[in-house]
py3Dmol code that shows the C-alpha trace and the ligand (Angstrom):
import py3Dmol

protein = """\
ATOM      1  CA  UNK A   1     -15.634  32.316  48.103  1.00  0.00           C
ATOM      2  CA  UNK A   2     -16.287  34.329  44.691  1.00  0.00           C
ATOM      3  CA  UNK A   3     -12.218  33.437  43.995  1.00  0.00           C
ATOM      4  CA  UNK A   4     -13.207  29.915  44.349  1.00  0.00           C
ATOM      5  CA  UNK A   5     -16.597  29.699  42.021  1.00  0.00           C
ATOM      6  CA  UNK A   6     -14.195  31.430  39.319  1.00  0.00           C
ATOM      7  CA  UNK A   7     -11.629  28.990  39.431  1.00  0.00           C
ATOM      8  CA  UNK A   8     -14.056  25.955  39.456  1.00  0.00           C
ATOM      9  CA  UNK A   9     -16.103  28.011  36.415  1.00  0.00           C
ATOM     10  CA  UNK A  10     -12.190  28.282  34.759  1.00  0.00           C
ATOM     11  CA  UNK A  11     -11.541  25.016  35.209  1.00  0.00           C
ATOM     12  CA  UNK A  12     -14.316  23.503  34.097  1.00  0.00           C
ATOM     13  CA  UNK A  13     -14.400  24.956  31.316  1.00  0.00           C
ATOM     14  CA  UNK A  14     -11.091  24.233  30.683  1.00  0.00           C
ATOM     15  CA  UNK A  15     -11.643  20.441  30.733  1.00  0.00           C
ATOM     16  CA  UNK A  16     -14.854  21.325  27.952  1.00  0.00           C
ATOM     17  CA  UNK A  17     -12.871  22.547  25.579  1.00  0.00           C
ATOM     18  CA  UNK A  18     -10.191  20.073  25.559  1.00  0.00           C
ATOM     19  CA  UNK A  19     -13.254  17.031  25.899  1.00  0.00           C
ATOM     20  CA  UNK A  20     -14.407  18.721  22.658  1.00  0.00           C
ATOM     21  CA  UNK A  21     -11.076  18.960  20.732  1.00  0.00           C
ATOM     22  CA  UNK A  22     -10.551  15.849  21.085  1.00  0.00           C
ATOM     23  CA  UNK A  23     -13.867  14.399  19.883  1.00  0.00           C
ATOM     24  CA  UNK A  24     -12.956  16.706  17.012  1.00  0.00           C
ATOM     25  CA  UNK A  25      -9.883  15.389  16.406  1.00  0.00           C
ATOM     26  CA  UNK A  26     -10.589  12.368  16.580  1.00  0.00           C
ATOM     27  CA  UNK A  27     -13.863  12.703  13.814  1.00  0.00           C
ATOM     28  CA  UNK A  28     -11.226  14.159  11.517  1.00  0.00           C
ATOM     29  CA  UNK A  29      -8.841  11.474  11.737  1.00  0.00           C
ATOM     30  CA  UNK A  30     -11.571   8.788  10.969  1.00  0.00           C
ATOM     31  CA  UNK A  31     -12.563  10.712   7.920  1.00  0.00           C
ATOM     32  CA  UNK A  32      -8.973  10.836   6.796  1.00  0.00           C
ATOM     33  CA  UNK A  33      -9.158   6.872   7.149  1.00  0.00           C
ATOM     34  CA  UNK A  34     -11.873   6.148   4.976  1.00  0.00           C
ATOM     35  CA  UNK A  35     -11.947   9.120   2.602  1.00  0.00           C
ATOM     36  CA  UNK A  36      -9.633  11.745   1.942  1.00  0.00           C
ATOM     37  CA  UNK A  37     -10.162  12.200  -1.476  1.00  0.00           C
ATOM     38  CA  UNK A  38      -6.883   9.833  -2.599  1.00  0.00           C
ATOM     39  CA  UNK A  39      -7.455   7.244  -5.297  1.00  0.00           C
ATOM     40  CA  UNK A  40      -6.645   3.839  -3.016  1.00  0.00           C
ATOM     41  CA  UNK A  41      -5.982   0.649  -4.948  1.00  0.00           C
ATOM     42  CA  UNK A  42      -7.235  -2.202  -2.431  1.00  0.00           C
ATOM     43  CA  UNK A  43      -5.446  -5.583  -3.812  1.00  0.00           C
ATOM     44  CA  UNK A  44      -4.492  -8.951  -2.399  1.00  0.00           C
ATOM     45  CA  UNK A  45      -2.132 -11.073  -2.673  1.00  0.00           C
ATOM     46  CA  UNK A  46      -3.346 -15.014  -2.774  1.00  0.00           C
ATOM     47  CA  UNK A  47      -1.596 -18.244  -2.120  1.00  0.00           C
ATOM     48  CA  UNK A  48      -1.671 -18.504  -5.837  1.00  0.00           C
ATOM     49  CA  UNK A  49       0.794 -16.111  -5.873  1.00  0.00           C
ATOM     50  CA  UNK A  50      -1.008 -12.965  -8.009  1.00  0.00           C
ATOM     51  CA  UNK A  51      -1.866 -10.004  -7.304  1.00  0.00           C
ATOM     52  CA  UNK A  52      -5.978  -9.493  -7.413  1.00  0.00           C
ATOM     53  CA  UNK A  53      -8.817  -7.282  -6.964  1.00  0.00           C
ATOM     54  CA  UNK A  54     -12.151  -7.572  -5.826  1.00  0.00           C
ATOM     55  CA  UNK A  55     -13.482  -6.785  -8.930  1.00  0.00           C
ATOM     56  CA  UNK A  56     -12.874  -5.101 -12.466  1.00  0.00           C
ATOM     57  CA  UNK A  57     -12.813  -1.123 -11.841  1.00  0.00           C
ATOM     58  CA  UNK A  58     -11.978   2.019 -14.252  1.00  0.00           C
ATOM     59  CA  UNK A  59      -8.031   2.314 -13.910  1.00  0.00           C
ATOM     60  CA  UNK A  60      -7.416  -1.402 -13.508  1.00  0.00           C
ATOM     61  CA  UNK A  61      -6.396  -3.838 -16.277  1.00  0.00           C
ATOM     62  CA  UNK A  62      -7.428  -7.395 -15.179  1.00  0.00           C
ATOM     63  CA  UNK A  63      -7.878 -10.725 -16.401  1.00  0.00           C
ATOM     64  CA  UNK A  64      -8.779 -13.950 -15.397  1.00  0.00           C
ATOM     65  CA  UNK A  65     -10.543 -15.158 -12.389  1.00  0.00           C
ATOM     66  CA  UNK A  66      -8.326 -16.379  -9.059  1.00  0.00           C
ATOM     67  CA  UNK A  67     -10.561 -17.958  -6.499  1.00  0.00           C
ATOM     68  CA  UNK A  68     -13.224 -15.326  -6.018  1.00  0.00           C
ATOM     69  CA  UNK A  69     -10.953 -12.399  -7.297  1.00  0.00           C
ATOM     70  CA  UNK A  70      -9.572 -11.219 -10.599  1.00  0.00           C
ATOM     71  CA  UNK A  71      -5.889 -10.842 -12.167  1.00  0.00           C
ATOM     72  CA  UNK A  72      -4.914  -7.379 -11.569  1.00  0.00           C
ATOM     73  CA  UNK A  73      -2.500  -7.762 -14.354  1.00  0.00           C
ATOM     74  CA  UNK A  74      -2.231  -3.294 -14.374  1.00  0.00           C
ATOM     75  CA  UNK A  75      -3.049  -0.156 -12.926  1.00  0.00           C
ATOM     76  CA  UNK A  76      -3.181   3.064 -15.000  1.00  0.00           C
ATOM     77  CA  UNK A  77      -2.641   6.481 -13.807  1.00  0.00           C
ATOM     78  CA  UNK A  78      -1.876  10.031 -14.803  1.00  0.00           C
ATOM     79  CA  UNK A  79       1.419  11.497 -14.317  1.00  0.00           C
ATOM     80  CA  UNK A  80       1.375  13.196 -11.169  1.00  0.00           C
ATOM     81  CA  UNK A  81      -1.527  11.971  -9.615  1.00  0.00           C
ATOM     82  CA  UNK A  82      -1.514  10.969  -5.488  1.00  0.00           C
ATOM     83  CA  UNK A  83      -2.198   7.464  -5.326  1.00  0.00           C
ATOM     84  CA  UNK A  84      -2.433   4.932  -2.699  1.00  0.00           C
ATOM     85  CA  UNK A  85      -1.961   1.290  -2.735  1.00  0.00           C
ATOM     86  CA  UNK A  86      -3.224  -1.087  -0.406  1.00  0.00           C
ATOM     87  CA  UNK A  87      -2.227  -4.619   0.109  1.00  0.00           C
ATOM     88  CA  UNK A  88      -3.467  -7.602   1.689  1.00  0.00           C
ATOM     89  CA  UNK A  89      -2.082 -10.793   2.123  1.00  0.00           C
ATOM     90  CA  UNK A  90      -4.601 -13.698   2.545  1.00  0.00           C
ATOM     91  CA  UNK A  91      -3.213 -16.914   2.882  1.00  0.00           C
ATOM     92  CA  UNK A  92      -3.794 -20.387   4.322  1.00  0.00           C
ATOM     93  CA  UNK A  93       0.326 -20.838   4.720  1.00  0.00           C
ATOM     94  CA  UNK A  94       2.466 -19.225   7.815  1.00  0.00           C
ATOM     95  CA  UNK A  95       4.666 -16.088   6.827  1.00  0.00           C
ATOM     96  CA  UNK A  96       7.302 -17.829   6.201  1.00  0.00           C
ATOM     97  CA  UNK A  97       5.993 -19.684   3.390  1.00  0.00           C
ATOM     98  CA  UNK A  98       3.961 -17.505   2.152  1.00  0.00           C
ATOM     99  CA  UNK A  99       4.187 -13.607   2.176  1.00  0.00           C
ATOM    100  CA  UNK A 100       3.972 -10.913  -0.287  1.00  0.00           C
ATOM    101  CA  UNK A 101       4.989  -7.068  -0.516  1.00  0.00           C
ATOM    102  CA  UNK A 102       3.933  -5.105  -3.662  1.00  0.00           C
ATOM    103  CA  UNK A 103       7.303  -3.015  -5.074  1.00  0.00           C
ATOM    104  CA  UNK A 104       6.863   0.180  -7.945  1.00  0.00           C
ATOM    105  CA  UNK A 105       9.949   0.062  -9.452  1.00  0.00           C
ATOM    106  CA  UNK A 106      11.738   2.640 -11.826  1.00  0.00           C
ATOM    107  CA  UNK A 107      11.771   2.898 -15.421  1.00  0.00           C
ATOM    108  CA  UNK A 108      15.428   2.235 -15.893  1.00  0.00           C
ATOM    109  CA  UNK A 109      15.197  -0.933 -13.371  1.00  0.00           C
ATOM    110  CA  UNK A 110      16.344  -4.157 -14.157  1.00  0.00           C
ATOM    111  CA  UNK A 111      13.674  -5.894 -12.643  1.00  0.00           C
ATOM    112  CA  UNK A 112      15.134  -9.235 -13.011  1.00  0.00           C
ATOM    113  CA  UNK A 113      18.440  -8.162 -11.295  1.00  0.00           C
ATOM    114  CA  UNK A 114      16.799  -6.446  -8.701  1.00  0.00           C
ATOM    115  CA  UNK A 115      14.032  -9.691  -8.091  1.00  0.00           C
ATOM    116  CA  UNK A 116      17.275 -12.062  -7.719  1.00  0.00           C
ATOM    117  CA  UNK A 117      19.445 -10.187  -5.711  1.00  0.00           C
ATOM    118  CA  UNK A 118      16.216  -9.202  -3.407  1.00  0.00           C
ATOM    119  CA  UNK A 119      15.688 -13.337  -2.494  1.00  0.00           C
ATOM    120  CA  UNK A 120      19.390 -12.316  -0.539  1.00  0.00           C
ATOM    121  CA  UNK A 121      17.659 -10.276   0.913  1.00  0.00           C
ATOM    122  CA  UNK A 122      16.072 -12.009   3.749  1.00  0.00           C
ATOM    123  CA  UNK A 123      17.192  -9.193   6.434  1.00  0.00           C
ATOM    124  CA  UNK A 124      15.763  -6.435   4.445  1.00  0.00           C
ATOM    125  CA  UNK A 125      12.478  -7.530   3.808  1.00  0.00           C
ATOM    126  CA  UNK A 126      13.601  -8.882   0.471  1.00  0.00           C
ATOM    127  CA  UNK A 127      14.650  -5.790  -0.661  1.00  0.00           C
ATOM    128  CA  UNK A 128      17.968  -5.490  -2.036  1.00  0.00           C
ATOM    129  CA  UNK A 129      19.648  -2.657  -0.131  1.00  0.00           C
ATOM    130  CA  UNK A 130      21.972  -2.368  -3.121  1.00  0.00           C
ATOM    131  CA  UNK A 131      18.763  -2.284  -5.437  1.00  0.00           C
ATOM    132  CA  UNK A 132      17.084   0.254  -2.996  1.00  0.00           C
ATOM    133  CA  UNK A 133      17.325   3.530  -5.377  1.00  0.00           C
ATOM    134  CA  UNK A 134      15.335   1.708  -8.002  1.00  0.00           C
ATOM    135  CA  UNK A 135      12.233   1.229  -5.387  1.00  0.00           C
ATOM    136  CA  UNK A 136       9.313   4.063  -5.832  1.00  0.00           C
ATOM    137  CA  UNK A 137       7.455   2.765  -3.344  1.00  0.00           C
ATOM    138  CA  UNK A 138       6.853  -0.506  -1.497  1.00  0.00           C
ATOM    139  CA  UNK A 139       4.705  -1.774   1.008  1.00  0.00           C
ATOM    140  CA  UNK A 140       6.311  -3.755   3.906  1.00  0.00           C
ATOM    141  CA  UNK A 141       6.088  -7.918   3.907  1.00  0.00           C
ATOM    142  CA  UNK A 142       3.305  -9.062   4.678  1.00  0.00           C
ATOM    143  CA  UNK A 143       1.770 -12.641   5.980  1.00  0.00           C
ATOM    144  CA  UNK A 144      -1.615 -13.708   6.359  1.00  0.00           C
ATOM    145  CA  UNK A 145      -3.674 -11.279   7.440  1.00  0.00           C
ATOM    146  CA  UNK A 146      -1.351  -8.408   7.645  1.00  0.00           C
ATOM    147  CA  UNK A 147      -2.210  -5.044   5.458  1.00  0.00           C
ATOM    148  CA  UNK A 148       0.341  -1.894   4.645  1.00  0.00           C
ATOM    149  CA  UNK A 149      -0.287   0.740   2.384  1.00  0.00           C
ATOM    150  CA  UNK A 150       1.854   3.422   1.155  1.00  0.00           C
ATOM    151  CA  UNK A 151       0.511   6.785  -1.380  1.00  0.00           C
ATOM    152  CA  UNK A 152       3.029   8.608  -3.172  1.00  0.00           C
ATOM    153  CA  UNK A 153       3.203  10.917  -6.103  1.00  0.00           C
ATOM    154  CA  UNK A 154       3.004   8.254  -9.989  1.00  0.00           C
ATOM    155  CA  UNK A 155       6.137   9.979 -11.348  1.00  0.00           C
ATOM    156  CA  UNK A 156       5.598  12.913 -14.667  1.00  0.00           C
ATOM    157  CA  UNK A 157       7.520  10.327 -16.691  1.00  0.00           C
ATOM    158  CA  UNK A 158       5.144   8.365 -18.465  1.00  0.00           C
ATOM    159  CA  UNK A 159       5.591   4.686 -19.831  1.00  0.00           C
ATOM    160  CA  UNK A 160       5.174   1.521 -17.811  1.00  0.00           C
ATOM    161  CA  UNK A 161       6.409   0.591 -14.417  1.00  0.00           C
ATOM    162  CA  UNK A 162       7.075  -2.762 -13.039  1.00  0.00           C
ATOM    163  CA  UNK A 163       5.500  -3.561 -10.077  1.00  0.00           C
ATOM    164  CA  UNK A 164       6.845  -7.241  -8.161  1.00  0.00           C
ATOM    165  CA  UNK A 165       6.303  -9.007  -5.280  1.00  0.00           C
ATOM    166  CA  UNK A 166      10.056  -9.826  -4.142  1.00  0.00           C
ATOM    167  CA  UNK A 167       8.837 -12.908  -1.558  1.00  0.00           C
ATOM    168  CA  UNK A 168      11.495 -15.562  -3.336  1.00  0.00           C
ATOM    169  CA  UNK A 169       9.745 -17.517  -5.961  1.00  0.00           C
ATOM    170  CA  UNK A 170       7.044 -15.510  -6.323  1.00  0.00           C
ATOM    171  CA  UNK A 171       8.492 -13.045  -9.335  1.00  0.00           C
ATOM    172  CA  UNK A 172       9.280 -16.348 -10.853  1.00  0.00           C
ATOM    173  CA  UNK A 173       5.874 -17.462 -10.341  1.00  0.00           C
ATOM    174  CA  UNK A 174       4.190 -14.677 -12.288  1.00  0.00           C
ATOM    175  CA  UNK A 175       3.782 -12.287  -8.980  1.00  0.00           C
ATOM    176  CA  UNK A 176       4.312  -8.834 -11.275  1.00  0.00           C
ATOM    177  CA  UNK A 177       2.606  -5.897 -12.487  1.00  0.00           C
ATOM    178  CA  UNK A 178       2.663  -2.976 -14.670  1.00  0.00           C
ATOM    179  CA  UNK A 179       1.515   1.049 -13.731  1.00  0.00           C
ATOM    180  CA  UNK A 180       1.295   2.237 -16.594  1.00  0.00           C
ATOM    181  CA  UNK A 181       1.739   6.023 -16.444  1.00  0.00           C
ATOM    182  CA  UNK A 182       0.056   8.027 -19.322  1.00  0.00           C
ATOM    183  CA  UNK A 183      -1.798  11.668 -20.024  1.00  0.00           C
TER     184      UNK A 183
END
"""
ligand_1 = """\
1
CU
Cu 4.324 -12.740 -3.118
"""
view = py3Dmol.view(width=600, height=400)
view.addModel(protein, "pdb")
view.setStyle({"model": 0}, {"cartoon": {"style": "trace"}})
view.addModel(ligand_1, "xyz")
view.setStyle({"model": 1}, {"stick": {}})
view.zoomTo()
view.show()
């Protein structure tokens, strides 16, 4: 009888702790979501084909208005620095008309080369897999609705990055970006 109240005590407090670590767990991870301490760049990509923000912000260069948004026409940053960037596409057009990605590419890129081979590229997410080492970072393409976000490490070499949207046409079209890397 006493052999049996221990193992029901053991047991139940067995099942307490792991009820509490995984409330704890799963606190934590929500906190990650929304804050964990990372500059994150929130920008979508409109059926005008541009990049935009919600609104002006230290660290962005923008311009003019499109639809409700603004131009991000650049993002500054210091060398080093963890940043995450977070796109959205919103459009009124299925995927296959209309999709973006947002691609950092390297200094030494040939952004044109790399934006006309990457139309090939239809298998790849319009990435050109012989293009791939110039790619920093890229988010996956995305139709209506659809968000991806990647953070990574703005390189110590400072100077300005190209950032494109490889979608075909939409280079063409103006879809392009600089991060401009300086102390
Ligand atoms: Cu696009």
């Amino acid at each position: 009888m006493k052999h049996l109240l221990i193992k029901t005590l053991f047991i139940a407090l067995v099942f307490g702790l792991a009820a509490c670590g995984g409330e704890e767990t799963a606190q934590q991870g929500e906190e990650e979501a929304v804050d964990d301490g990372v500059r994150t760049v929130d920008i979508i990509g409109n059926d005008d084909m541009r990049f935009v923000v919600a609104e002006a912000a230290d660290g962005l260069v923008t311009g003019g208005a499109s639809g409700q948004n603004v131009i991000l026409e650049a993002i500054e940053a210091s060398p080093g620095e963890e940043l995450r960037i977070r796109l959205t596409t919103v459009s009124n057009l299925p995927p296959s008309a209309m999709s973006h990605n947002l691609a950092i590419l390297e200094l030494e890129a040939d952004v044109d080369a790399f934006a006309r081979a990457s139309v090939q590229a239809r298998d790849n997410e319009y990435i050109a897999p012989e293009y791939e080492d110039w790619v920093i970072a890229t988010t996956a393409m995305l139709g209506d609705g659809e968000t991806d976000s990647f953070t990574f490490t703005v390189p110590e070499e400072e100077g300005e990055y190209d950032y494109i949207c490889s979608f075909p046409g939409h280079f063409a079209g103006g879809m392009v970006g600089k991060l401009i890397v300086s102390e």
